[in-house]
C-alpha positions in Angstrom: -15.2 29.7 -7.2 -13.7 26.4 -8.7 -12.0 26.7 -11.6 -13.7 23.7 -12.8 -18.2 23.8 -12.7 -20.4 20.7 -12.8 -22.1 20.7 -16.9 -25.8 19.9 -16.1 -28.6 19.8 -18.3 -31.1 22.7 -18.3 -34.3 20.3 -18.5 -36.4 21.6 -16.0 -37.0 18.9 -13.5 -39.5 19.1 -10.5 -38.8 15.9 -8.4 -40.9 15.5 -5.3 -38.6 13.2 -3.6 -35.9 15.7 -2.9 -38.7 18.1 -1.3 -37.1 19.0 1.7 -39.5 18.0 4.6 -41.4 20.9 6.1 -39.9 19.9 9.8 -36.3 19.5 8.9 -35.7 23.3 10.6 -36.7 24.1 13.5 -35.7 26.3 16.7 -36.3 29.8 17.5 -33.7 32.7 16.8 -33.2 35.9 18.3 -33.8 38.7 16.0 -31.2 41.1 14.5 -31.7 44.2 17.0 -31.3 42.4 19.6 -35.1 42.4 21.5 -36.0 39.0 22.7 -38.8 36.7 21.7 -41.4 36.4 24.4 -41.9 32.7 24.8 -45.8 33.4 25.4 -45.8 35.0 21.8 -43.3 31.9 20.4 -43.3 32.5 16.1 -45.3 30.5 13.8 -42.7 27.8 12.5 -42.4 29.7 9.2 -41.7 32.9 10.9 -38.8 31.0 12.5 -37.4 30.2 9.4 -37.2 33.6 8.3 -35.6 34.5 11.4 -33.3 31.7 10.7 -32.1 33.0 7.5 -32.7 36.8 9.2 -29.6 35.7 11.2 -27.2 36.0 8.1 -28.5 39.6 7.0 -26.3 42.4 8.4 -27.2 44.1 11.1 -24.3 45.4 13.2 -22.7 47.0 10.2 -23.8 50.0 7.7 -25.8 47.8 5.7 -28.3 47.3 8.3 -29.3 51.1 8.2 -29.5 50.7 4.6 -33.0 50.2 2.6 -31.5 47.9 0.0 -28.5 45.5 0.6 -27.2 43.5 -2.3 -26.2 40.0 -1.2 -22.9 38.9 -3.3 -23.0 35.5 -4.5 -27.1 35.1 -3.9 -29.1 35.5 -7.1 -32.6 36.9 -7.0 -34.4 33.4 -7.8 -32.3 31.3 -5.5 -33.3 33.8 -2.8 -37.0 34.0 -3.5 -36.6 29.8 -3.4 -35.3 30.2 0.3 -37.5 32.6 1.3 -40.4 29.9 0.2 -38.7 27.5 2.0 -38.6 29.6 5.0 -42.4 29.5 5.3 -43.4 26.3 3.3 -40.9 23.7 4.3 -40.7 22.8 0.4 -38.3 23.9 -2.2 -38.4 22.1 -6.1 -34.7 21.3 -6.9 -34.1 21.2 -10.4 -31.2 21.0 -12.9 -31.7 24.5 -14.0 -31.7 25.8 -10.1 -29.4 23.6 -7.7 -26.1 24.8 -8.6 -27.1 28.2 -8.1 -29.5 27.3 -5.3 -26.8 24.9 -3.6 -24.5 27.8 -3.4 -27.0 30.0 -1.9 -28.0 27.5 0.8 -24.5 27.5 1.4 -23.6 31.1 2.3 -26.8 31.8 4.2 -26.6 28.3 6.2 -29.7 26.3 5.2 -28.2 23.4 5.6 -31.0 21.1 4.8 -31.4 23.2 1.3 -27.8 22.6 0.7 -28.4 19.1 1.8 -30.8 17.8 -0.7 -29.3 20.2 -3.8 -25.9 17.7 -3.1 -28.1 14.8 -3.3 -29.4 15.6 -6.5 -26.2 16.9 -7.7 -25.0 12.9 -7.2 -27.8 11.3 -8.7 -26.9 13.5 -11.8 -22.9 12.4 -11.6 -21.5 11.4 -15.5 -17.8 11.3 -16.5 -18.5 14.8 -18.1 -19.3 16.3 -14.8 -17.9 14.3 -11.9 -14.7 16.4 -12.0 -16.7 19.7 -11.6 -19.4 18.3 -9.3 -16.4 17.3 -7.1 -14.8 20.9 -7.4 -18.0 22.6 -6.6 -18.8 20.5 -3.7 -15.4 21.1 -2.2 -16.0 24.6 -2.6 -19.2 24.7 -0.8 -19.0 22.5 2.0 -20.7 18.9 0.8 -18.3 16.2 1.9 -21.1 13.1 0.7 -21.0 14.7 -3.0 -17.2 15.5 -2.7 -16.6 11.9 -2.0 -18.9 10.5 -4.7 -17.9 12.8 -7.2 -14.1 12.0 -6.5 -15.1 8.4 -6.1 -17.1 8.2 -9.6 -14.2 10.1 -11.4 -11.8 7.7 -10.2 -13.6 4.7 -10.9 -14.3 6.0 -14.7 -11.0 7.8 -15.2 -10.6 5.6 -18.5 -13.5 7.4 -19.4 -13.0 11.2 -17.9 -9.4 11.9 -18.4 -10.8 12.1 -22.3 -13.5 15.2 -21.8 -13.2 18.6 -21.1 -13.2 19.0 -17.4 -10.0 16.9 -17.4 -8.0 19.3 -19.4 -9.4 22.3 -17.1 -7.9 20.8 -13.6 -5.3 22.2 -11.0 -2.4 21.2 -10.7 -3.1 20.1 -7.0 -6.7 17.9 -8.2 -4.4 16.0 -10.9 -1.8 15.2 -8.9 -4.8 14.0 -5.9 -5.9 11.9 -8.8 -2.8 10.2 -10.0 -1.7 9.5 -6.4 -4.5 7.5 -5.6 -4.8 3.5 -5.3 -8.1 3.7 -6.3 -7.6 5.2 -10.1 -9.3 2.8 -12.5 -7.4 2.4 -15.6 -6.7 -0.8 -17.7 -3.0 -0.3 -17.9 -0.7 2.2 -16.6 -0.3 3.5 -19.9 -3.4 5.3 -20.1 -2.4 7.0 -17.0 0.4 8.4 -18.4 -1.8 9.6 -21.6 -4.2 11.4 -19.4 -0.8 13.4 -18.0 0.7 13.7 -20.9 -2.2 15.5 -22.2 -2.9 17.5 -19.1 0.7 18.5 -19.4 0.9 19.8 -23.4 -2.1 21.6 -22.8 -0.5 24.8 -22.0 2.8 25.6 -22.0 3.2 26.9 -18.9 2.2 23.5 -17.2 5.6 22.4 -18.3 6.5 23.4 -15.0 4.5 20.6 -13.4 6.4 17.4 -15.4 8.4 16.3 -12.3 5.8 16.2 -9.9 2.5 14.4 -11.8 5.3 11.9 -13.3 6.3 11.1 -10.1 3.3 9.7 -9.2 3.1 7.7 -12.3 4.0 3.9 -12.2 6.3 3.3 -15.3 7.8 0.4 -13.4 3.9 -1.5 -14.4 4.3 -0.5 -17.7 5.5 -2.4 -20.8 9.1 -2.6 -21.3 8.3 -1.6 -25.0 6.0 1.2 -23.7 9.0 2.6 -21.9 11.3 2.6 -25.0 9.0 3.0 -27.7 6.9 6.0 -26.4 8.0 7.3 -23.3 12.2 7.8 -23.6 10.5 9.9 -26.8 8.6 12.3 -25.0 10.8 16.1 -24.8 8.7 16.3 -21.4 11.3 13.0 -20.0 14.2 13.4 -21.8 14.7 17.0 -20.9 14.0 16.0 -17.1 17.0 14.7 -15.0 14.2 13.3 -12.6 12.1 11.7 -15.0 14.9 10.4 -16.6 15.7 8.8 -12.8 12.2 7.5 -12.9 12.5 5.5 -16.2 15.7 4.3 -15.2 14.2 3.0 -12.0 11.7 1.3 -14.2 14.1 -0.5 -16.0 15.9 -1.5 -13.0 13.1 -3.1 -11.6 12.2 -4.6 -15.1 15.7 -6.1 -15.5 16.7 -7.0 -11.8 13.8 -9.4 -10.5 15.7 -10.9 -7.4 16.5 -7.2 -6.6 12.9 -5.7 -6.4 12.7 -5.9 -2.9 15.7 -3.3 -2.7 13.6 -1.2 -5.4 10.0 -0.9 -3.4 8.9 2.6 -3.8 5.3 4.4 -4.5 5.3 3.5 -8.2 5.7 0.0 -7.8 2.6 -1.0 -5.9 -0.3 -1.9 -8.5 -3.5 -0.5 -8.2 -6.0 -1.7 -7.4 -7.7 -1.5 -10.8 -4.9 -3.9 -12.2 -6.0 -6.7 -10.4 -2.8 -7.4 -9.0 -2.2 -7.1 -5.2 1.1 -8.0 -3.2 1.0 -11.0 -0.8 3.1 -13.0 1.5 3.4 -16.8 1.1 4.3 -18.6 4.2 5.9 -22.2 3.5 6.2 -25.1 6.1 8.2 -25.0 9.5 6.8 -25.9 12.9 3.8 -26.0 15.2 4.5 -27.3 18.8 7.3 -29.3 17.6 5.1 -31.0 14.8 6.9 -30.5 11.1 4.5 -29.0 8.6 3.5 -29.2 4.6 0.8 -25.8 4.5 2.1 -23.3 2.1 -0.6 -20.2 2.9 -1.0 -17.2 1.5 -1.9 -14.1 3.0 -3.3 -10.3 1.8 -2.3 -7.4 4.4 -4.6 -5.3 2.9 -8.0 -7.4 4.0 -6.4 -9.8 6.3 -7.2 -13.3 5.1 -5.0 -16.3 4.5 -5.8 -18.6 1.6 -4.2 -22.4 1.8 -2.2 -23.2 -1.3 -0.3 -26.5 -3.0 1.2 -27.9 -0.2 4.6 -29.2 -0.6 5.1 -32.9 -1.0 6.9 -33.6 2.2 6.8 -31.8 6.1 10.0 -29.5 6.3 11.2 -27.2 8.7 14.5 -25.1 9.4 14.5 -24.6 5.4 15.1 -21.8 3.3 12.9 -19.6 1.0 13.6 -16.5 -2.0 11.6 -15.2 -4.6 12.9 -14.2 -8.2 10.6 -12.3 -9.7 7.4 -14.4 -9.1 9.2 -17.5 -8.7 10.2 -19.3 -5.3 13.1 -21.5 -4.9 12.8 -23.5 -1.4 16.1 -25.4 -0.3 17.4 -27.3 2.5 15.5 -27.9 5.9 14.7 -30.8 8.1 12.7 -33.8 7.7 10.2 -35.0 10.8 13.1 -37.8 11.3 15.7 -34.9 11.7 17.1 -35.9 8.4 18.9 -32.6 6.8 17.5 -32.1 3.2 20.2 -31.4 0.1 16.3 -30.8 -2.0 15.6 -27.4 -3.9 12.2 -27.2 -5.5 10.4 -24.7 -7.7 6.7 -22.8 -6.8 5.3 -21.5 -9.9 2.2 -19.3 -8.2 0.3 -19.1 -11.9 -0.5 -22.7 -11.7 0.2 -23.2 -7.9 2.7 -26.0 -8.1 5.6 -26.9 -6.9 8.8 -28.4 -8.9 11.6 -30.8 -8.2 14.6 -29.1 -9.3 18.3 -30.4 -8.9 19.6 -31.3 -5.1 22.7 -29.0 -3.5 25.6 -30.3 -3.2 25.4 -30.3 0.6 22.0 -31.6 2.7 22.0 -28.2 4.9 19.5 -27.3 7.3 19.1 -24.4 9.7 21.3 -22.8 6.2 20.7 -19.1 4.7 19.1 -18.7 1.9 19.3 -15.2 -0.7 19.2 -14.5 -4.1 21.6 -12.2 -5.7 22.1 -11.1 -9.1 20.1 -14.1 -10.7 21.9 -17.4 -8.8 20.4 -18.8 -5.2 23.0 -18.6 -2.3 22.9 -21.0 0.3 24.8 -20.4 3.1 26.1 -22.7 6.1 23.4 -24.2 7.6 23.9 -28.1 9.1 24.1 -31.4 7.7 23.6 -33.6 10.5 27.0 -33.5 12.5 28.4 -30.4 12.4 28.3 -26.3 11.4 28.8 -25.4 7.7 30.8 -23.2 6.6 30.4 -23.8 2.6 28.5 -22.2 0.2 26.9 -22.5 -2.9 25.2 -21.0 -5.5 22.4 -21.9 -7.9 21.5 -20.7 -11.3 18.3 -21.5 -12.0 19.3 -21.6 -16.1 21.2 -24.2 -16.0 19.7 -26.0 -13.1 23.0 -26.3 -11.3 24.5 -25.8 -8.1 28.0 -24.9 -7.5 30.5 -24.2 -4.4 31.9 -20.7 -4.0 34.5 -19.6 -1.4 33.4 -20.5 2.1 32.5 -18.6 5.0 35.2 -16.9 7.9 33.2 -18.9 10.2 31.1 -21.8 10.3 27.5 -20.6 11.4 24.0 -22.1 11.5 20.7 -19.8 11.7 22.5 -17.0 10.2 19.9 -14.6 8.9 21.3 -13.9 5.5 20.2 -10.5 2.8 21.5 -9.3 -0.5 21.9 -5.5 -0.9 23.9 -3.4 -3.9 25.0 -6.6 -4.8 26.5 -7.9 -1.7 25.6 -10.9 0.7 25.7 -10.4 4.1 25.4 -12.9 6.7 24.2 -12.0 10.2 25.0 -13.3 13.4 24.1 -17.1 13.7 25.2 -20.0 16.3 28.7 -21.0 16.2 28.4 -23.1 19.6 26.1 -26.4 20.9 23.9 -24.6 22.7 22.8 -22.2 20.0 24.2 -18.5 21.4 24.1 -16.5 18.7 27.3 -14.3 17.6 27.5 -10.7 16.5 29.7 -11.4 13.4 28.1 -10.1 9.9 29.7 -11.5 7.2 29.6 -10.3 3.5 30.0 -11.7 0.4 31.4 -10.4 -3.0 30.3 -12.7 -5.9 32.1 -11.0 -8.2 35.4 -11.7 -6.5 34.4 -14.5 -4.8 35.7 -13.1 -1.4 34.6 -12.5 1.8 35.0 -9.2 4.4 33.3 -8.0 7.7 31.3 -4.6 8.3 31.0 -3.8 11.9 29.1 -6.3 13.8 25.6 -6.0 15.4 24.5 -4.5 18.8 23.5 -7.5 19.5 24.5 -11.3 19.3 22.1 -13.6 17.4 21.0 -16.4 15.9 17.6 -17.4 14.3 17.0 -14.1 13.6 15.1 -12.5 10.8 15.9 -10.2 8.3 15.1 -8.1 5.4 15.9 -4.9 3.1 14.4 -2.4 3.3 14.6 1.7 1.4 17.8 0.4 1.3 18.9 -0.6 4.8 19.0 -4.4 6.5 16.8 -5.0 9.6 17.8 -7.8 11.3 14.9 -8.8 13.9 14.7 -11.3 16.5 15.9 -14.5 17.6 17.8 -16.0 20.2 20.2 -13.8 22.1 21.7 -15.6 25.6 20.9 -19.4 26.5 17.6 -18.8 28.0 16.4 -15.5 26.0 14.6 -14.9 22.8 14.6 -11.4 21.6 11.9 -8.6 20.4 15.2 -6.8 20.0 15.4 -4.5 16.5 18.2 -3.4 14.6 19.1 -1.4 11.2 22.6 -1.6 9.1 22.8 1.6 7.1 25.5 0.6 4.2 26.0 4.1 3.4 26.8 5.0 7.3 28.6 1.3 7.8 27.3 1.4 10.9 24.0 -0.4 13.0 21.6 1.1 15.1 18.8 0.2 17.2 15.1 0.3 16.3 12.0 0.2 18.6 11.9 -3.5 19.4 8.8 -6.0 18.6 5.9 -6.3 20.8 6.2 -9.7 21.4 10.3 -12.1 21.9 10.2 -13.8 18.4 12.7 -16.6 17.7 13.1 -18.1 13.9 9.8 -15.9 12.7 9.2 -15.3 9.1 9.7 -11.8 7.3 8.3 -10.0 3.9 8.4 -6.3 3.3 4.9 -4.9 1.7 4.5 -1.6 0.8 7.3 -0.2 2.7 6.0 -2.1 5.8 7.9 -4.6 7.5 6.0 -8.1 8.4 6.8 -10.7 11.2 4.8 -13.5 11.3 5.0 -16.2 13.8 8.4 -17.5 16.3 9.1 -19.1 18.9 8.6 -17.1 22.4 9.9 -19.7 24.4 10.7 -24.1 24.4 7.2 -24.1 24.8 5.5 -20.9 23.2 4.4 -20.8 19.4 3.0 -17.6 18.3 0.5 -16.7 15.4 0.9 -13.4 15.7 1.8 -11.0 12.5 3.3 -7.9 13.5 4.0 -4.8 11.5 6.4 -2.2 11.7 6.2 1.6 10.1 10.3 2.7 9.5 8.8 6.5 9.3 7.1 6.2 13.2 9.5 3.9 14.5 6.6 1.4 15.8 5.7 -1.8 15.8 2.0 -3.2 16.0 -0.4 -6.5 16.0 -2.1 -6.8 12.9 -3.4 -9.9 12.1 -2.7 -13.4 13.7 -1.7 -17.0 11.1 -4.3 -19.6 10.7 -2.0 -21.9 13.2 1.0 -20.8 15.4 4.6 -21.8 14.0 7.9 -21.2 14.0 11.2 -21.8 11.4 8.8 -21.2 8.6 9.9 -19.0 6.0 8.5 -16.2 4.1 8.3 -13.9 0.8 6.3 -11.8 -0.5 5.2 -11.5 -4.5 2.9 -9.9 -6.4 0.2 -12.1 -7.8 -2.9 -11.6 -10.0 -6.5 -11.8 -7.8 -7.8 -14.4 -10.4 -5.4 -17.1 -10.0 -7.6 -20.2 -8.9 -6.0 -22.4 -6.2 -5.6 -25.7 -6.7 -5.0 -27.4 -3.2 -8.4 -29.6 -2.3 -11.0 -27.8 -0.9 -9.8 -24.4 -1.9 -11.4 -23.2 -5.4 -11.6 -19.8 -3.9 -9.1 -17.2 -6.2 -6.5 -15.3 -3.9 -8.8 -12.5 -4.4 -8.1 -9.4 -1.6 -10.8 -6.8 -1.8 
């Protein structure tokens, strides 16, 4: 039996609607000494009923030479309820019966019994009892009450990690509840009450620390949470791995432009927090036209929402995220203009700000953030390759030239990682080849290096971090190829290998990691091929697959992904809908 049991009242109740039709069983069974029915002489439907539950009475062992048998498990009254049901079709289901009656139906197989008991069992579902009710359905085979009694209890956990039933949970049904999306609570705080609580219980649960706080989000927490309260629990300061996990916390506190280098588990919201994890997509082409749309889209339910557009068409630009903030810089006007403009997209109010120009007009540039200042890298400004760079910081508005490249590139693919920025690949030549070169970039010597170069050559490639690795993805590869080609720098390995490649050639496509997943949205398959396609690929399985498709096909756009509240009203015309994923 569960360790935990559904509390219902004893009120007698006799509700006619969970009657369980008289024709819900039927079919003849053979009887326990093997003789069989003569179909001329078929049994009365009643009579088959008691030769349904006859089935599940011993008769091949000693028992059925015995002239009493208890039945373990089966009281008398849950019994004598079957038995009526055997030959009436009817049994009256009420709270003093259907636990013990439920269980019953269970070990003799009367499903239908069993049926309506779970039915009622749900109807009766309070934050006292849901944890229980889900225990006891588990245990006795009722997947439509195990899935509304886990659902209720999730939804309410505000509510249920404060009774009784919460304190009395396994290990393994805690750590099911913590782990899940779906948990309902205000702030993570109260999540970590509810384990802390389950935890100092007992003593021996002590044991347990590591795992349930692994599945608590402390990076979602207040920074003054963290200090105040949890750094003061014994439970995390005797813990090397908790103390890890507060650390990692802080980190992803502290180091905004770095939190895509810091995606685990604990920092996706829940769903209960009302803040979900999108990509924006900003300008670039569609079938050589130059575009304003800035769109957002939610991988979890697929739909794209049009935001602020920017106040001018640009393509071959670049796009970062700090935090919540984007910084756009560079590109090319419709008039094939290079652009030295940088502005500012503040998602809360869904505008966008003119900050101060680069030094340089760059397009086709790189564009990263690292440790708080905007990098932008190469790129060109009308008659030749760049090899200059330059850095922004955003506090003082300010953009200033650091030491240049080895090698003048344009369409590099460009990534920070452990505080390095590495340049991929690019085109060094007029007709756009792409090189294997990967350049890196020490800010705080203000130097550059190589690491070994890529597998392949490239240029307008993507690429991204991820779990602490670089994919670089795509682009152009010979004079007349693009590439679904894939491939993976490990830092710790210095060394690149090759990963399953896309489904479709993708040249200049936009990126964003969510959840651990890796998006590509959109490219060039050929001079005359535009795609709208979003793929997604799994690091764990190695595979790539179609997953959605953009509201119009482009290419040299650029992409991020943040994490926004659902309630945040758009503000472009004709769009009053809020970003709102289900």
């Amino acid at each position: 039996m569960p360790s935990v049991r559904p509390r219902l009242c004893c009120r007698t109740v006799a509700d006619p609607a969970l009657a369980v039709p008289h024709a819900c069983l039927a079919g003849s069974m053979s009887g326990g000494n093997g003789a069989a029915l003569d179909p001329a002489n078929a049994p009365s439907r009643g009579e088959r009923r008691v030769l349904r539950l006859h089935r599940h009475m011993p008769t091949g062992l000693a028992e059925s030479r015995q002239e009493r048998v208890t039945l373990a498990g089966v009281d008398a009254s849950s019994l004598g309820l079957l038995l009526s049901y055997a030959y009436t079709g009817e049994v009256r289901i009420c709270r003093a019966n259907v636990q013990a009656l439920l269980a019953a139906a269970d070990l003799l197989d009367v499903p239908p019994v069993r049926q309506a008991c779970a039915r009622f069992l749900q109807s009766q579902l309070d934050v006292s009892n849901c944890l229980g009710m889900h225990c006891f359905a588990e245990a006795h085979a009722c997947p439509e009450l195990q899935r509304a009694s886990l659902d209720f209890a999730l939804q309410h956990f505000a509510s249920v990690w404060q009774q009784e039933e919460f304190g009395a949970l396994t290990s393994d049904k805690l750590l099911e509840l913590l782990a899940s999306d779906r948990l309902n609570a205000p702030r993570e705080e109260t999540v970590f009450q509810a384990s802390l609580a389950w935890l100092n219980r007992t003593a021996d649960r002590r044991q347990y620390a590591d795992k349930v706080f692994e599945l608590v989000r402390f990076p979602l927490m207040s920074p003054y949470y963290i200090h105040d309260v949890v750094e003061k629990q014994s439970l995390i300061s005797e813990s090397a791995i908790c103390q890890r996990l507060v650390s990692e916390a802080k980190d992803f506190m502290l180091l905004q432009d770095r939190r895509g280098e810091l995606v685990s588990p604990r920092t996706r919201p829940r769903y209960s927090s009302g803040i979900t994890e999108v990509i924006i997509a900003v300008g670039g082409e569609d079938d050589k036209v130059v575009l304003r749309s800035v769109e957002c889209y939610g991988p979890q339910s697929g739909q794209w929402k049009a935001l602020a557009c920017l106040p001018f068409a640009v393509s071959k630009h670049g796009l970062v995220v700090s935090g919540n903030t984007l910084y756009m810089a560079g590109g090319e006007f419709p008039d094939g203009l290079a652009s030295r403009d940088t502005w500012r997209y503040d998602p809360s109010f869904d505008t966008w700000q003119e900050m101060a120009q680069m030094n340089v007009a760059r397009s086709e540039l790189g564009l990263a953030m690292l440790d708080g200042f905007v990098f932008a890298v190469g790129g060109w400004e009308g008659s030749s390759r760049l090899d200059s760079v330059e850095g922004y910081d955003p506090s003082t508005n300010c953009w200033q030239f650091v030491a240049p490249m080895r090698m003048a590139v344009t369409s590099p693919a460009v990534v920070a990682l452990d505080g390095l920025l590495y340049v991929t690949g690019g085109a060094v030549l007029e007709d756009g080849d792409g090189i294997e070169l990967v350049q890196v970039y020490n800010p705080k010597m203000d130097t550059w290096s190589e690491v070994p170069p890529m597998q392949i050559a490239r240029s307008g490639s993507a690429a991204c971090v991820l779990k602490g690795k670089i994919y670089v993805i795509g682009g152009w590869h010979a004079s007349t190829e693009n590439t679904n080609k894939v491939e993976c720098y490990d830092p710790a390995q210095n060394s690149w290998h090759m990963c399953a490649p896309m489904i479709e050639r993708r040249y200049r496509p936009g990126v964003a990691v969510v959840d651990g997943k890796i998006y590509v949205l959109g490219g060039e398959e050929g001079w005359d091929r535009y795609h709208d396609t979003i793929e997604r690929y799994d690091d764990l399985t190695d595979t790539w697959e179609i997953v959605g498709e953009m509201p119009t096909s482009r290419s040299w756009l650029s992409c991020v992904s943040i994490q926004i509240h659902q309630d945040i009203r758009t503000s472009s015309p004709g769009s009053a809908e809020p970003y709102g994923y289900e």
